[in-house]
C-alpha positions in Angstrom: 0.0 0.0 0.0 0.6 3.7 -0.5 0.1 6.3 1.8 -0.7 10.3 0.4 3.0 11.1 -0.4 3.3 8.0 -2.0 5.4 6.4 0.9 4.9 2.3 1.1 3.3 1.2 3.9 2.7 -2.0 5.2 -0.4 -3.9 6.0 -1.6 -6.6 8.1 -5.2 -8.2 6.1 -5.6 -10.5 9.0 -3.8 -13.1 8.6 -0.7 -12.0 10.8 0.3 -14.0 13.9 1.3 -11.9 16.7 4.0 -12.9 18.9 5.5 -15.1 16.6 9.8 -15.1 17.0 12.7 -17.0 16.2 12.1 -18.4 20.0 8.6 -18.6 19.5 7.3 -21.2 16.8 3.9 -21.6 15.9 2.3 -24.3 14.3 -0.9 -24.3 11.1 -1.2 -23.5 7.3 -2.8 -20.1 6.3 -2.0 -18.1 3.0 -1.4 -19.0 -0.6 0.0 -22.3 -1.0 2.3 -21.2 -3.9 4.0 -18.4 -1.5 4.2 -21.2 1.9 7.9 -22.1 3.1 8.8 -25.5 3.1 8.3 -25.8 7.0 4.8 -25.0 6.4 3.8 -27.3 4.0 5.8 -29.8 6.0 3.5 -29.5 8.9 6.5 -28.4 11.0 6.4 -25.5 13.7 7.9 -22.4 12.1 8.6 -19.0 13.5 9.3 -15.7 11.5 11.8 -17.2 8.5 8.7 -18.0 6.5 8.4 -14.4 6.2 11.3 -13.9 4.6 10.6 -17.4 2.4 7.2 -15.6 1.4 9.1 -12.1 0.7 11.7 -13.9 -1.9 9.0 -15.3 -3.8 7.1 -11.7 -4.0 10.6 -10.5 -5.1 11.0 -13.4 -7.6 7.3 -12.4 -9.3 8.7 -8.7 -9.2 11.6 -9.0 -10.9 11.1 -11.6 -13.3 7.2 -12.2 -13.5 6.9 -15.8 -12.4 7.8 -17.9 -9.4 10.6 -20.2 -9.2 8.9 -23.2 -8.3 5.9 -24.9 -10.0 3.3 -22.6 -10.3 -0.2 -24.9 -11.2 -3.0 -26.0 -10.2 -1.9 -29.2 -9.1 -1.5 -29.2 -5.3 0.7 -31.9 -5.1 3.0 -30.8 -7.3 3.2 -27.4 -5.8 3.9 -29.2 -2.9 6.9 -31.0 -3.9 8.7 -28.4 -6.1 9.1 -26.2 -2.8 9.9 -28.7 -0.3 12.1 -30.8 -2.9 13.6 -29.1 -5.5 15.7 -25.7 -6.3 14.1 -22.5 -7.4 15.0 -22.1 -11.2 15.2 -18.5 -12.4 15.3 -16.9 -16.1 19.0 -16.9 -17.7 18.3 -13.1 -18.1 17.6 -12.2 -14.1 19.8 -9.7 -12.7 22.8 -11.2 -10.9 22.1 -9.4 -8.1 18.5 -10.5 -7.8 19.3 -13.9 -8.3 22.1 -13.8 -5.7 19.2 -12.2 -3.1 17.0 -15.0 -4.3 18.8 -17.6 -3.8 19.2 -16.5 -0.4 16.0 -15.9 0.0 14.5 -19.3 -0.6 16.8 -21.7 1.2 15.2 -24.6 2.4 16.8 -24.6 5.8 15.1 -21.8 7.3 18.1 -21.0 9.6 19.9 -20.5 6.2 17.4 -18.0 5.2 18.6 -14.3 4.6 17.1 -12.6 7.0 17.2 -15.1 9.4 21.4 -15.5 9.2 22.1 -12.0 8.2 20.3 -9.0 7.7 19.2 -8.1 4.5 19.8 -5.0 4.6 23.4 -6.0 3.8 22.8 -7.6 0.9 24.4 -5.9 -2.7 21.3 -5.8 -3.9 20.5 -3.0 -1.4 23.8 -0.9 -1.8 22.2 1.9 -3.5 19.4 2.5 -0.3 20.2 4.5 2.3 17.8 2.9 5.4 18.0 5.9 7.4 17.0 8.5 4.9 14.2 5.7 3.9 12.9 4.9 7.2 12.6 9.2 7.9 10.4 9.2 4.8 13.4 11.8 3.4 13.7 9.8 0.3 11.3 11.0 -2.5 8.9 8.3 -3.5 9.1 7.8 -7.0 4.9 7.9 -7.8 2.4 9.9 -5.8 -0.9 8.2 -5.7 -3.7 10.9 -7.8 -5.3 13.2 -5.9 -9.3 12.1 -7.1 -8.1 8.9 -5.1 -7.1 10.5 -2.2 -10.0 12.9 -1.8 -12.4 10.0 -2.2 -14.5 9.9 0.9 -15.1 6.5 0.9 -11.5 5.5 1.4 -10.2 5.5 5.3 -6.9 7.0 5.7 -5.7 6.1 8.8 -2.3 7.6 10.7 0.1 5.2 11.9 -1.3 3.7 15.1 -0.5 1.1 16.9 -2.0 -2.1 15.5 -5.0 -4.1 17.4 -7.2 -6.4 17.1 -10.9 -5.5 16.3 -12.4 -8.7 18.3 -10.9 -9.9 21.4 -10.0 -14.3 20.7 -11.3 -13.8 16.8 -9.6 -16.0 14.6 -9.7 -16.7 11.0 -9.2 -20.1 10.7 -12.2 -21.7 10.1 -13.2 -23.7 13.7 -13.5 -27.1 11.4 -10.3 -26.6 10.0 -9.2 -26.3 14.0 -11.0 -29.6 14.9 -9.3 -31.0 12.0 -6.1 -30.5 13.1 -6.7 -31.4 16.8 -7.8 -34.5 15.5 -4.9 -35.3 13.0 -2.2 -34.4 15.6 -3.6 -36.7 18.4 
């Protein structure tokens, strides 16, 4: 998302688990199973790496329009290409993107950039000045139209801290709970 100078923000649609951390592994499948880490499809407790797993294959549809894994309709399939095998990228992807990449999507999920090293770091980020970023100092190269902006049926909120509407809401369906409680007994 945008905000009014054009600045990226970003958003939590709900399916965010709070208090997740590298010491603090959850368990469950929610999301889009072509953007799931291996550990998730696995059924394994994960923690905050499949973020990062999730963010390299945003980066790989970004940069070169496709995912590097099976992309169908066949679940199985999906499944196997990202637990088993290696991402394949186009011969024509930046070097620098692929290197990211390939970081990125490591299997291991202690391997994971991000996880072993702060992106940040990475040469693919050389050019970015963090600080500068974070300030909103940097000029934002496209500033959403104003007839957008002004429309009154949009909610522009400020920057608050986030909560939670409903108090023990969840949106995992309570079958799909029993399911699970079932499966794992």
């Amino acid at each position: 998302m945008l905000d009014r100078s054009g600045h990226i923000r970003l958003i939590d649609l709900g399916l965010a688990q709070d208090g997740v951390t590298s010491s603090n592994k959850i368990s469950g499948v929610t999301g889009t199973l072509q953007f799931m880490a291996p550990e998730v499809l696995l059924e394994e407790d994960y923690d905050t790496a499949v973020d990062w797993w999730s963010l390299g294959i945003v980066v790989s549809w970004m940069a070169a329009g496709q995912s590097p894994f099976y992309y169908g309709s066949i679940r199985r399939k999906v499944i196997k290409a990202i637990t088993r095998k290696e991402p394949k990228f186009p011969p024509w992807l930046d070097a620098d993107v692929k290197h990211l990449l390939e970081r990125l999507l490591r299997k291991k999920p202690e391997e994971r950039l991000g996880v072993y090293r702060n992106i940040r770091g990475h040469q693919f980020f050389d050019t970015i000045d963090w600080e500068v970023l974070e300030l909103k100092r940097a000029r934002p190269p496209f500033k959403p139209f104003r007839e957008v902006l002004e429309n009154r049926d949009l909610l522009w909120l400020e920057d608050k801290t986030p909560i939670h509407p409903i108090d023990g809401f969840s949106y995992t369906s309570p079958s799909w709970t029993r399911m699970m409680r079932r499966i794992r007994l």
